[in-house]
N, CA, C and O atoms as a MOPAC input file, in Angstrom:
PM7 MOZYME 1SCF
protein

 N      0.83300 1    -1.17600 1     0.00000 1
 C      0.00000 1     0.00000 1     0.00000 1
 C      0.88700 1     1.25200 1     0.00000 1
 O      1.73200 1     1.35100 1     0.88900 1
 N      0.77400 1     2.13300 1    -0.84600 1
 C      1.11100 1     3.48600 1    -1.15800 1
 C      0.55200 1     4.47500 1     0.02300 1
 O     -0.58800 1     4.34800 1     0.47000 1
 N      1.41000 1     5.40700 1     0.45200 1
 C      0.45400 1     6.68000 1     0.51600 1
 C     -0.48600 1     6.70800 1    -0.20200 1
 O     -0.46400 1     6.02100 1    -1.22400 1
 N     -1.64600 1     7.54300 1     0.12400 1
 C     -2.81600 1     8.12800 1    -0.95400 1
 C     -2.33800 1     8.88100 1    -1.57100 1
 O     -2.93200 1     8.82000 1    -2.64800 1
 N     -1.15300 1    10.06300 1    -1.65700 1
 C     -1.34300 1    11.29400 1    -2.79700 1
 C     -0.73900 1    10.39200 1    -3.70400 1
 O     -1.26800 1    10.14400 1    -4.78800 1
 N      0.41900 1     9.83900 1    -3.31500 1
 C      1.11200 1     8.66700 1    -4.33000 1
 C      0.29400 1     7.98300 1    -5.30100 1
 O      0.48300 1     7.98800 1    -6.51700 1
 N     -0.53600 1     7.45300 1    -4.73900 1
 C     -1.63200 1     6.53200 1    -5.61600 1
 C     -2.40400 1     7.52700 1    -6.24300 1
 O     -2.92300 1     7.15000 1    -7.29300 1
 N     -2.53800 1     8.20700 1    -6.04500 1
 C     -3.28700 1     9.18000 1    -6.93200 1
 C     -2.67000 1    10.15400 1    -7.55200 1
 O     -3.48200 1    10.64500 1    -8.33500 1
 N     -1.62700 1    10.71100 1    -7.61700 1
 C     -0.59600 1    10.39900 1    -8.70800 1
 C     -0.60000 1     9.86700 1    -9.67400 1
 O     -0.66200 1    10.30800 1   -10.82100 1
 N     -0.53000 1     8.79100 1    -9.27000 1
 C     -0.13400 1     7.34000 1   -10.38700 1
 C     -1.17900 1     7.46500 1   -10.85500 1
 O     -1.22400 1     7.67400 1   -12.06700 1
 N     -2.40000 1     7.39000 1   -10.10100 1
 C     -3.63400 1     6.80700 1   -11.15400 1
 C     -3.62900 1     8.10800 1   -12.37800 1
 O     -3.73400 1     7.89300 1   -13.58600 1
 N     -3.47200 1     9.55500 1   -11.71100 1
 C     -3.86000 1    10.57700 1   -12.83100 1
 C     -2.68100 1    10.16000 1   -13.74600 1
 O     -2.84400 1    10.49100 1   -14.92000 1
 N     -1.37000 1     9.41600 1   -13.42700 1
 C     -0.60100 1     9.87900 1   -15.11000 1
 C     -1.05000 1     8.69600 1   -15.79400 1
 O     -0.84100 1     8.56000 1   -17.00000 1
 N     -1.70900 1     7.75000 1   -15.04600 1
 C     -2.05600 1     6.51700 1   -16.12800 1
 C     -3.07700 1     7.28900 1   -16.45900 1
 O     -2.87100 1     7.37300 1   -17.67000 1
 N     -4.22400 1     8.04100 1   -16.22100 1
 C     -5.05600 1     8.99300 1   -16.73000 1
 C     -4.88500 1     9.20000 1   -17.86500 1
 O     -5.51400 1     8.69600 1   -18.79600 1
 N     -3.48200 1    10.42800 1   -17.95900 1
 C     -3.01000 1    11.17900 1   -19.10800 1
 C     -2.70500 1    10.33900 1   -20.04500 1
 O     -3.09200 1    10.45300 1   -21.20800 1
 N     -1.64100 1     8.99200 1   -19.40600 1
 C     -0.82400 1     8.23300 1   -20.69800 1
 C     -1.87600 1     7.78300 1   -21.73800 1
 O     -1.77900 1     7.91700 1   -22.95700 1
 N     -3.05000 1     7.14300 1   -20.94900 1
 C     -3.98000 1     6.31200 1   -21.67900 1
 C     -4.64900 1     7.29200 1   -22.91400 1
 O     -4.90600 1     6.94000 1   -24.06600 1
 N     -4.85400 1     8.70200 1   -22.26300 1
 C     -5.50600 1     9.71200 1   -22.96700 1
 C     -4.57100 1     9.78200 1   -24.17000 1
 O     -4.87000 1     9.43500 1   -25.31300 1
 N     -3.28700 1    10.32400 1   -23.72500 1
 C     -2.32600 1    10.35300 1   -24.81700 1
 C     -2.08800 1     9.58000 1   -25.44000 1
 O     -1.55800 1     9.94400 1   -26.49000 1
 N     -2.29000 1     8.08300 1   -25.26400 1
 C     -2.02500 1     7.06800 1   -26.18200 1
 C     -3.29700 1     6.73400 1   -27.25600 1
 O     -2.93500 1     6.49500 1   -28.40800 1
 N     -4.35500 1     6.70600 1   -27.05800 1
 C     -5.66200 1     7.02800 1   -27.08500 1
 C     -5.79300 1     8.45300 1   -28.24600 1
 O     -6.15100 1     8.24400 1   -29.40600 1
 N     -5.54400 1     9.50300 1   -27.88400 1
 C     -5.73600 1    10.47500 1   -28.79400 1
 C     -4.50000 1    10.54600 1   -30.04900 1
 O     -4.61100 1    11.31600 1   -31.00300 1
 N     -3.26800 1     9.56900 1   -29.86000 1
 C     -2.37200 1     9.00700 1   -30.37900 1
 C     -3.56500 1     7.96900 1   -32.04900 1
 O     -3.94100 1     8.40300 1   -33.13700 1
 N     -3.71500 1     6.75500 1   -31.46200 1
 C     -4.48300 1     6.18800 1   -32.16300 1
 C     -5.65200 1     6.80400 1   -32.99500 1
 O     -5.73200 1     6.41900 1   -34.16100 1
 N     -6.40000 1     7.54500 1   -32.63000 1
 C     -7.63100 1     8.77700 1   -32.90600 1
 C     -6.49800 1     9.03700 1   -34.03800 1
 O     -6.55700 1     8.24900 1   -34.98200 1
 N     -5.73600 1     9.76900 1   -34.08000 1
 C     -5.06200 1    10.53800 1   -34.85500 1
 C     -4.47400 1     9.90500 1   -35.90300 1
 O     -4.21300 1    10.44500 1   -36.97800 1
 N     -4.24900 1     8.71500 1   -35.60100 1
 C     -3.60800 1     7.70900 1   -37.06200 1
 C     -4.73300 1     7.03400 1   -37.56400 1
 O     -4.74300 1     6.45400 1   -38.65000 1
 N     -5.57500 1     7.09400 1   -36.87100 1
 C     -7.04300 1     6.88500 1   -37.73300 1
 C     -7.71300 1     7.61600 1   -38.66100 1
 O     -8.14500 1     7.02700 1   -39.65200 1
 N     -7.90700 1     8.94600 1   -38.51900 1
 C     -8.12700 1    10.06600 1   -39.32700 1
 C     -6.76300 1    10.41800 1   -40.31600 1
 O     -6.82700 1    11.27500 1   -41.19800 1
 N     -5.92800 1     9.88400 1   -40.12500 1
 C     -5.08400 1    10.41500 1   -41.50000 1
 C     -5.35500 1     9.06400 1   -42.22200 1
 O     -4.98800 1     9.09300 1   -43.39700 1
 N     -5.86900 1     7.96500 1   -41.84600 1
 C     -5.20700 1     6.82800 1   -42.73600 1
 C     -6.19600 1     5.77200 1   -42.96300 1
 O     -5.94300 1     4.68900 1   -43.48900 1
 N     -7.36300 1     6.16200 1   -42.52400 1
 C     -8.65200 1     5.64700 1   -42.67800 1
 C     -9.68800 1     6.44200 1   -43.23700 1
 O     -9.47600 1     7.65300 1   -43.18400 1
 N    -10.61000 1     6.12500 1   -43.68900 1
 C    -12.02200 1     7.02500 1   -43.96500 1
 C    -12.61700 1     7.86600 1   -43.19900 1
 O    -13.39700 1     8.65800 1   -43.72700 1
 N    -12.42300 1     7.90200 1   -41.89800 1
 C    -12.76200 1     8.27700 1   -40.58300 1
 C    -12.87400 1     9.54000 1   -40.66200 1
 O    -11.92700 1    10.21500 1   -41.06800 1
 N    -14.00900 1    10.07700 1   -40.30400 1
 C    -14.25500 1    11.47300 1   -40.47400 1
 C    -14.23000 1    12.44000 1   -39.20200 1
 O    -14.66600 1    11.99600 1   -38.14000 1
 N    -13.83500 1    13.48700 1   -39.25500 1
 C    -14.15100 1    14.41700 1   -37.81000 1
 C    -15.06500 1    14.96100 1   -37.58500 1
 O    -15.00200 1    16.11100 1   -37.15200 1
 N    -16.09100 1    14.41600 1   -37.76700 1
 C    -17.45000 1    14.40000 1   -37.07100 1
 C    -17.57900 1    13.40200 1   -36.27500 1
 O    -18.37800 1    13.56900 1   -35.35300 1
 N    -16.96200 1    12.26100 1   -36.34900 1
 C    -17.28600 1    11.14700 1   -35.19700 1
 C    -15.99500 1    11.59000 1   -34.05400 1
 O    -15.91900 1    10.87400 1   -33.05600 1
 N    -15.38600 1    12.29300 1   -34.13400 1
 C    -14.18100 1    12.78800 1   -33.34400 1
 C    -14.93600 1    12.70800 1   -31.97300 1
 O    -14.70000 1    11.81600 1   -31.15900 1
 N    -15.69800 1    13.52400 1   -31.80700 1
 C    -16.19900 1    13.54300 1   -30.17100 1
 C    -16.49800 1    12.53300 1   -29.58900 1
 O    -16.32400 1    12.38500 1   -28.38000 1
 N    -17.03000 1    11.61500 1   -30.40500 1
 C    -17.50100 1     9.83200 1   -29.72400 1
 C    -16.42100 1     9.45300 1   -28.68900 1
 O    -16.46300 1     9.29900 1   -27.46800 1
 N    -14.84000 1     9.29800 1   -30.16700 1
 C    -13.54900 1     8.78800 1   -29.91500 1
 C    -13.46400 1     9.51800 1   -28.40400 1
 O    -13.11800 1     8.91500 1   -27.38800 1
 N    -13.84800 1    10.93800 1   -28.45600 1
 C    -12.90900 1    11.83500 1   -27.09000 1
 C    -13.53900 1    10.53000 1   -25.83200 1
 O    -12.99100 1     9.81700 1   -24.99100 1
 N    -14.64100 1    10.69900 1   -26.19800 1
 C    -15.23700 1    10.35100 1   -24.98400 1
 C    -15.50000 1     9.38300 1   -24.75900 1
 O    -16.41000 1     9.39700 1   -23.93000 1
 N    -15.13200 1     8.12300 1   -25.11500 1
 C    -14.68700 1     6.89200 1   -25.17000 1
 C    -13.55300 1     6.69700 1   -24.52800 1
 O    -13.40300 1     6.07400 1   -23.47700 1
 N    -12.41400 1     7.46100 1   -25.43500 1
 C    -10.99100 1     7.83800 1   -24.76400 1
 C    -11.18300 1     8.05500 1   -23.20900 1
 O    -10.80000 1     7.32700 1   -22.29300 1
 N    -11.89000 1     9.26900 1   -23.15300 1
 C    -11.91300 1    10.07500 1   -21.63600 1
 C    -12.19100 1     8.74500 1   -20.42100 1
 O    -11.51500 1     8.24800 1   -19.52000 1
 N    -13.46300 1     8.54200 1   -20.93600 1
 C    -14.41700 1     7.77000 1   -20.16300 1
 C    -12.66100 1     6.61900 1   -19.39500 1
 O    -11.99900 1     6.72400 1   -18.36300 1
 N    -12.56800 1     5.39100 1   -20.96300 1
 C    -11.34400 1     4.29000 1   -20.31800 1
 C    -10.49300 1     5.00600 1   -19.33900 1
 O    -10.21600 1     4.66800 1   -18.18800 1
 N    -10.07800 1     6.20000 1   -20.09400 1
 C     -8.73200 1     7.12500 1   -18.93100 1
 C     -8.94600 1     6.91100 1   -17.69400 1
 O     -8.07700 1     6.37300 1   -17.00700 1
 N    -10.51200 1     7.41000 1   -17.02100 1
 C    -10.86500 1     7.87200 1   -16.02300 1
 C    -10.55700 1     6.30800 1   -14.94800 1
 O     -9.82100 1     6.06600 1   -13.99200 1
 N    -11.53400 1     5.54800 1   -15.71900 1
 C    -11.94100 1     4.47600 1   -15.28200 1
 C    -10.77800 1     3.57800 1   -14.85200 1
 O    -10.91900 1     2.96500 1   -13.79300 1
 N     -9.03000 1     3.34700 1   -15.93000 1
 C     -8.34200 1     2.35200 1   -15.23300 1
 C     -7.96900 1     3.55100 1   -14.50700 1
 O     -7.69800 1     3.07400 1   -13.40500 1
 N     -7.79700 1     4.69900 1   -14.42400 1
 C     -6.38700 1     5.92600 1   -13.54100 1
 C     -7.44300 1     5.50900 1   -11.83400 1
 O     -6.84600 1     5.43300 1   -10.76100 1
 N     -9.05500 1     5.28600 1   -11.93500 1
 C     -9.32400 1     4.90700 1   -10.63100 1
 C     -9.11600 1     3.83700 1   -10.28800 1
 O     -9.02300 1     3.60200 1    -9.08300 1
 N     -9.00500 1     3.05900 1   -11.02200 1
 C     -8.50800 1     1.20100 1   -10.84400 1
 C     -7.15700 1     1.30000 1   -10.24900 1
 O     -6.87900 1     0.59800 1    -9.27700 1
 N     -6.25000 1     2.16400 1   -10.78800 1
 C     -4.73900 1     1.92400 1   -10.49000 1
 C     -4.64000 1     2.95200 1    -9.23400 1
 O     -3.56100 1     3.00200 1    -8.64400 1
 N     -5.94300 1     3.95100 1    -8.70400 1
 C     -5.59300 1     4.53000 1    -7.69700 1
 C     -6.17400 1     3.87900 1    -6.43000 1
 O     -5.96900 1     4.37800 1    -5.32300 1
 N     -7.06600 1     2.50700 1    -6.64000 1
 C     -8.02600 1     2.26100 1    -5.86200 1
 C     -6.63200 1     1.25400 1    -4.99700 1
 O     -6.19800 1     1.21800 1    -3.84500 1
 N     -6.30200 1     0.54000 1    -6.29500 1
 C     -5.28900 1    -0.70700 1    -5.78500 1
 C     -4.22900 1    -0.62700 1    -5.50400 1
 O     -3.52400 1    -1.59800 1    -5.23000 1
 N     -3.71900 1     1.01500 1    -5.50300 1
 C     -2.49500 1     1.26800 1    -4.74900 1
 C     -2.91500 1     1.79900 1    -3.68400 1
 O     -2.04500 1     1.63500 1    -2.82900 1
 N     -4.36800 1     2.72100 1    -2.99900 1
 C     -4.41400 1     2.68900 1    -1.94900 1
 C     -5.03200 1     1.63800 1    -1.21000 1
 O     -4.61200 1     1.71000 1    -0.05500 1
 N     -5.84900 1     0.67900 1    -1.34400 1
 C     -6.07000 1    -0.11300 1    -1.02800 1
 C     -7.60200 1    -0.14300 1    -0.01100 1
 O     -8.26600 1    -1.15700 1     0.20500 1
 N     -7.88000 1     1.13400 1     0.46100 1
 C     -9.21900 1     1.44400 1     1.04300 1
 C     -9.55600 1     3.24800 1     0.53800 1
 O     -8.79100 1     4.08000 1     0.05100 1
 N    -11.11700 1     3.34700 1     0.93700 1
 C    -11.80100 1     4.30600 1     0.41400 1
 C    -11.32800 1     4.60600 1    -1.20500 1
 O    -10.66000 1     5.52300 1    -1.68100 1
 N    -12.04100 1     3.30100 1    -1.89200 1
 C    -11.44000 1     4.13400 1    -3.40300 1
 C    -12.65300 1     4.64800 1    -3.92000 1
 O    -12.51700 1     5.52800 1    -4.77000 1
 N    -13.67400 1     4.35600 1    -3.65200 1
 C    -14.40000 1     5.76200 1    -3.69700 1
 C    -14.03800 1     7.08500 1    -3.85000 1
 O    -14.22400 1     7.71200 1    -4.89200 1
 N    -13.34600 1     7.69700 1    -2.49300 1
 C    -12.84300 1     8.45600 1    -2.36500 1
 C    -11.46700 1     9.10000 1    -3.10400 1
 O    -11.17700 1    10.17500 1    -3.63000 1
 N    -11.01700 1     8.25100 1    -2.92800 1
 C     -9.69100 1     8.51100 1    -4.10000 1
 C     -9.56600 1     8.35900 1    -5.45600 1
 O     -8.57300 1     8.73400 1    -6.07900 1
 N    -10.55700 1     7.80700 1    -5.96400 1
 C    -10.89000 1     7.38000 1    -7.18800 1
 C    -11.57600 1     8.84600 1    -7.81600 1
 O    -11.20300 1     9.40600 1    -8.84700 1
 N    -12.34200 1     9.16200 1    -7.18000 1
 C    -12.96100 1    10.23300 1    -7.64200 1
 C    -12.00300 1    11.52200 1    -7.31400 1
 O    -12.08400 1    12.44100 1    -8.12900 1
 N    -11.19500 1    11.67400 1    -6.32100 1
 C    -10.07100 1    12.51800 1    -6.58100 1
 C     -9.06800 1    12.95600 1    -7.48500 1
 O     -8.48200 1    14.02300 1    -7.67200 1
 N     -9.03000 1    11.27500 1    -8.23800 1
 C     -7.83700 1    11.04800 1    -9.07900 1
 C     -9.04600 1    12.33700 1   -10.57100 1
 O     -8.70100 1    13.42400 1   -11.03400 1
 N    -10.01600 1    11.75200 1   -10.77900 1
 C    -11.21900 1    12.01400 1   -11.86200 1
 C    -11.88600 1    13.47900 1   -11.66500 1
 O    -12.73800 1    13.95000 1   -12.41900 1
 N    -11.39100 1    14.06500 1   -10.61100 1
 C    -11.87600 1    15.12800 1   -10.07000 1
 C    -10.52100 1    16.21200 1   -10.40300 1
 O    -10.81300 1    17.33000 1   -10.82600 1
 N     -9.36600 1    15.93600 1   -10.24700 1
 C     -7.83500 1    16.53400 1   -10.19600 1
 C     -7.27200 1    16.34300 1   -11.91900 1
 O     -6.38200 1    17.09000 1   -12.32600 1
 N     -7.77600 1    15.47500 1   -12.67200 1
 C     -7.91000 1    14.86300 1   -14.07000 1
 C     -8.66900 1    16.05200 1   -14.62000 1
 O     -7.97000 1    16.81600 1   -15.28500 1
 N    -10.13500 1    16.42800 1   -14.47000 1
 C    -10.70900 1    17.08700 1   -14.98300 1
 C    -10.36200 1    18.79900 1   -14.90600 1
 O    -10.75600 1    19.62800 1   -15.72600 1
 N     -9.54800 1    19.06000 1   -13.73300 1
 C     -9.61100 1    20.14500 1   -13.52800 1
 C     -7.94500 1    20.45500 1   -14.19300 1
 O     -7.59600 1    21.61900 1   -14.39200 1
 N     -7.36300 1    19.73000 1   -14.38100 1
 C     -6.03900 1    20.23400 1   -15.03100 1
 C     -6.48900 1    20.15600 1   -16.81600 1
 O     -5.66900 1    20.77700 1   -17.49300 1
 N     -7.37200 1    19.65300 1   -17.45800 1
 C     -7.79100 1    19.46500 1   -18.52100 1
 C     -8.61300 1    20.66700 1   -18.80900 1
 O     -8.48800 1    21.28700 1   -19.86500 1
 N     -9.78600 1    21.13600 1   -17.50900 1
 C    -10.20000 1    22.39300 1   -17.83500 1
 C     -9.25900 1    23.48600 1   -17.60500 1
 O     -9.67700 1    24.60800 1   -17.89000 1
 N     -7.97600 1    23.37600 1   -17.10900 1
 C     -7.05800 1    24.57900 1   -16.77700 1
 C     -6.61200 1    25.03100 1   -17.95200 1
 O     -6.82600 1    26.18500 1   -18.32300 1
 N     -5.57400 1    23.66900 1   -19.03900 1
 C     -5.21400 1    23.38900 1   -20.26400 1
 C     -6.17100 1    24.24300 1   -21.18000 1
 O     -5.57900 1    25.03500 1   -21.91300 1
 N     -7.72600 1    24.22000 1   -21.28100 1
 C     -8.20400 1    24.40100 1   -22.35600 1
 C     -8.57100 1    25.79400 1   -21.70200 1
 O     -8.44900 1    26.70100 1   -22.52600 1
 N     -8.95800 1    26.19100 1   -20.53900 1
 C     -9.60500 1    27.63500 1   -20.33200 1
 C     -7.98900 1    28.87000 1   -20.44500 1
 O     -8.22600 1    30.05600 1   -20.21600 1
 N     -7.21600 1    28.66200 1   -20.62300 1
 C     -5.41400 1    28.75900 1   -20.41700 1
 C     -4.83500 1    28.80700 1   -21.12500 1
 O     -4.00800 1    29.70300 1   -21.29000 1
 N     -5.07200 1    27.61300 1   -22.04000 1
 C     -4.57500 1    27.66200 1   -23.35500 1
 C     -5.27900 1    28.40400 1   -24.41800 1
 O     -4.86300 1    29.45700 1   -24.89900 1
 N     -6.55800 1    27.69600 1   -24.82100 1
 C     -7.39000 1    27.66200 1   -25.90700 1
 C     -8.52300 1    28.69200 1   -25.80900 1
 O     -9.38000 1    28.84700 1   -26.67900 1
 N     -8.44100 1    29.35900 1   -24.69700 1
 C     -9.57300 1    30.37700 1   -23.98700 1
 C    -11.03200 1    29.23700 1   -24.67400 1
 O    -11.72600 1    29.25500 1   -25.69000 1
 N    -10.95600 1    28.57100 1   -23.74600 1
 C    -12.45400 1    27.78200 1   -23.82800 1
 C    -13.21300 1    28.15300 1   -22.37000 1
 O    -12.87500 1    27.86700 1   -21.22100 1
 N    -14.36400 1    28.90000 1   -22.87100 1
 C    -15.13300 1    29.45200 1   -21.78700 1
 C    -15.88900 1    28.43500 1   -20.95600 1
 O    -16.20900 1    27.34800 1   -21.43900 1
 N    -16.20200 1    28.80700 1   -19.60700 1
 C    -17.02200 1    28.20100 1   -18.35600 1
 C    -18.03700 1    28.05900 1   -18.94100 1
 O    -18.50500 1    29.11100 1   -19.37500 1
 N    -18.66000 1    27.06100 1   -19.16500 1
 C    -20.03200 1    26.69700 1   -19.04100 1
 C    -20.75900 1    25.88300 1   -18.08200 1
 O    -20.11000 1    25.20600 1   -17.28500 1
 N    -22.25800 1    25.86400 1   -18.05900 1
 C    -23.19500 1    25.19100 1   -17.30200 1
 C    -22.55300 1    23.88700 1   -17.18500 1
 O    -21.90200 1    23.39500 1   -16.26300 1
 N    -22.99800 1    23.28900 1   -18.72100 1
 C    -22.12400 1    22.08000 1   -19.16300 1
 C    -20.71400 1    21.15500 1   -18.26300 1
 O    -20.59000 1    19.96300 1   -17.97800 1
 N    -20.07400 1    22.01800 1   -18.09200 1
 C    -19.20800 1    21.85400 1   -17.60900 1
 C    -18.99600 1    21.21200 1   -16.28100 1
 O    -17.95400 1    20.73500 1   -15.83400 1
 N    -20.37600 1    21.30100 1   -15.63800 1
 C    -19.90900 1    20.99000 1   -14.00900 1
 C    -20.83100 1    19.38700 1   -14.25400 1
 O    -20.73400 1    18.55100 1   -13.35500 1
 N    -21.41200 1    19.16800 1   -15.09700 1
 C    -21.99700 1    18.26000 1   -15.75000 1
 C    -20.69400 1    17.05400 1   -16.16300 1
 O    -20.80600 1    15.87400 1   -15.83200 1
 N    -19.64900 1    17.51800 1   -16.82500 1
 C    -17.96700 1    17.07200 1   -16.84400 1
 C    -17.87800 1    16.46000 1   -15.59900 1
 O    -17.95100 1    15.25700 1   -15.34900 1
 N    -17.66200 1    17.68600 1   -14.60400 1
 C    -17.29900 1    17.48800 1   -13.46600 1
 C    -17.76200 1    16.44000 1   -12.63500 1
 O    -17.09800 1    15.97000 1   -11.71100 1
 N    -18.73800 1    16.12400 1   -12.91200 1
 C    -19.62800 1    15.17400 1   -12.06200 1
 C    -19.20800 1    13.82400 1   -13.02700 1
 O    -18.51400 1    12.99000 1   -12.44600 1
 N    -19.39600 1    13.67400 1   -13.76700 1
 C    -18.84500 1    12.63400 1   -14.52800 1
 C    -17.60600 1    12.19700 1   -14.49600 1
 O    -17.37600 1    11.01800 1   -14.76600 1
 N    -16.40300 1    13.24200 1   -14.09500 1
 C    -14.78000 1    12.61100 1   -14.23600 1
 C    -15.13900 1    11.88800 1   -12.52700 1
 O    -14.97000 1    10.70600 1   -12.22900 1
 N    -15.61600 1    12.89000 1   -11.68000 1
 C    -15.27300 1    12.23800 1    -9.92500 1
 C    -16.47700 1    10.76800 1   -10.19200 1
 O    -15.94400 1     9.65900 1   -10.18200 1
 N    -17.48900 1    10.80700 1   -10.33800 1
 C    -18.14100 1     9.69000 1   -10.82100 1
 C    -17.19900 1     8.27900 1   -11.21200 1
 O    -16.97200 1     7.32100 1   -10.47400 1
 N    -16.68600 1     8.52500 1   -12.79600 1
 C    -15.90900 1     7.71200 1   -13.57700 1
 C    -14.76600 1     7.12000 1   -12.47100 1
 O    -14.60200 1     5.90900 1   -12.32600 1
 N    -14.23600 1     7.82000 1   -11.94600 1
 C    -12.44600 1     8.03200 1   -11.34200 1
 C    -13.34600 1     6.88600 1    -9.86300 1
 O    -12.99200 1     5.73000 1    -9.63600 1
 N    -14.54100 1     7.65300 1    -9.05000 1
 C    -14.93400 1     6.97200 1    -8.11800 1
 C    -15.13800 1     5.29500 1    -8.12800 1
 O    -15.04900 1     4.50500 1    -7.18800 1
 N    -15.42400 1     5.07600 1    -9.44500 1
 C    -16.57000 1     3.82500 1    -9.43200 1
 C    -15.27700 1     2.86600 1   -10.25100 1
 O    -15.40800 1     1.64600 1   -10.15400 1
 N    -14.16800 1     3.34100 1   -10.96800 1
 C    -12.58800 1     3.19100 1   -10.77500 1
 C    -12.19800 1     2.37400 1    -9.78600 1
 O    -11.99600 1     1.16400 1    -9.68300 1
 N    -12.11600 1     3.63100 1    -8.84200 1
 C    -11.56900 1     3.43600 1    -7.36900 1
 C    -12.05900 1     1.95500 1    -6.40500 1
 O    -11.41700 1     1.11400 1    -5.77600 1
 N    -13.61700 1     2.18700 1    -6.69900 1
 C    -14.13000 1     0.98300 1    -6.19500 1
 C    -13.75400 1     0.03000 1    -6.41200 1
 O    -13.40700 1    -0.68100 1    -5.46900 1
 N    -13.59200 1    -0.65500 1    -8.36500 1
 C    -13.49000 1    -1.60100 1    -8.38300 1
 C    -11.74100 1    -2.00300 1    -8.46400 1
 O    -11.38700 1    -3.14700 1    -8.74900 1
 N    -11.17900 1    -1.37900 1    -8.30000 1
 C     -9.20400 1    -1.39400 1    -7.97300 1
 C     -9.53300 1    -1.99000 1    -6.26600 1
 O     -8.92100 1    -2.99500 1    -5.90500 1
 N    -10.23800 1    -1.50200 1    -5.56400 1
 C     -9.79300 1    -1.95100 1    -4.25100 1
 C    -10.53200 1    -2.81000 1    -4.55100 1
 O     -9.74700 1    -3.66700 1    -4.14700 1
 N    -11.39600 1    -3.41600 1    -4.92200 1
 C    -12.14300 1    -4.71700 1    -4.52300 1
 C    -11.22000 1    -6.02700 1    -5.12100 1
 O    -11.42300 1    -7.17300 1    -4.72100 1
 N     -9.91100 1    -5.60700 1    -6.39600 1
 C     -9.10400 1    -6.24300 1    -6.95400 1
 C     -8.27000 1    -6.42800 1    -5.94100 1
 O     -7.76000 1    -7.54100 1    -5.81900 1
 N     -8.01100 1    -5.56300 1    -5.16800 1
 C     -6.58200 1    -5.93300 1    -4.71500 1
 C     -6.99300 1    -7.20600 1    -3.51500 1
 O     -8.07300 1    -7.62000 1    -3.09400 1
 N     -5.60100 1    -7.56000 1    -3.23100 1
 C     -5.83100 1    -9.29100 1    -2.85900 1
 C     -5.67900 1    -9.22200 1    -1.63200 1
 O     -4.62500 1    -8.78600 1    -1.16900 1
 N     -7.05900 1    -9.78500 1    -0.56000 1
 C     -6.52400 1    -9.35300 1     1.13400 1
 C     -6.66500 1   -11.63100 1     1.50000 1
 O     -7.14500 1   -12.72600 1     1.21000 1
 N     -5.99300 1   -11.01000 1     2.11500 1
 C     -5.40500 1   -12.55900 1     2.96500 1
 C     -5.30400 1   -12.60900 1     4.41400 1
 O     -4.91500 1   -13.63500 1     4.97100 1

């Protein structure tokens, strides 16, 4: 068992990698397939969704209790460096919408979390 910030850590860069590997693939699909960018948003959020889901798996089973809690931290700390990136970078404005996100990454990251600790192996 990890510290918690540790494990949640870990879970957000498996977060990112998966995203990045993920929007990696997306991208060699559209140059080299028929694949159009109109189905682009599906991919995001397909992408997003897996990210969320193992980064709470890998934060649940390195802390080993409340992955609830940490799970949705990892999905909660995920979302908010992604809205930093785009409101920062890209001037993408606050919307309603948005906290709608929000509820969905701590959600995703939570229910993660759950099922990482229920993996890990007690004896």
């Amino acid at each position: 068992m990890q510290s918690s910030s540790a494990s949640v850590i870990t879970g957000l860069l498996f977060t990112f990698g998966l995203v990045l590997v993920g929007a990696l693939i997306t991208a060699l699909l559209l140059a080299f397939t028929d694949l159009h960018e109109s189905s682009l948003p599906y991919f995001t959020y397909a992408i997003n969704t897996l990210g969320l889901l193992i980064g709470g798996i890998v934060t649940g089973r390195r802390c080993g209790n409340r992955g609830w809690y940490y799970g949705g931290l990892t999905g909660l700390f995920y979302f908010i460096l992604v809205l930093l990136i785009g409101f920062l970078g890209f001037d993408v404005p606050m919307q309603l919408v948005t906290l709608l996100y929000l509820a969905g990454a701590f959600i995703l990251g939570a229910l993660g979390g759950v099922i990482g600790v229920n993996m890990t192996n007690r004896r």
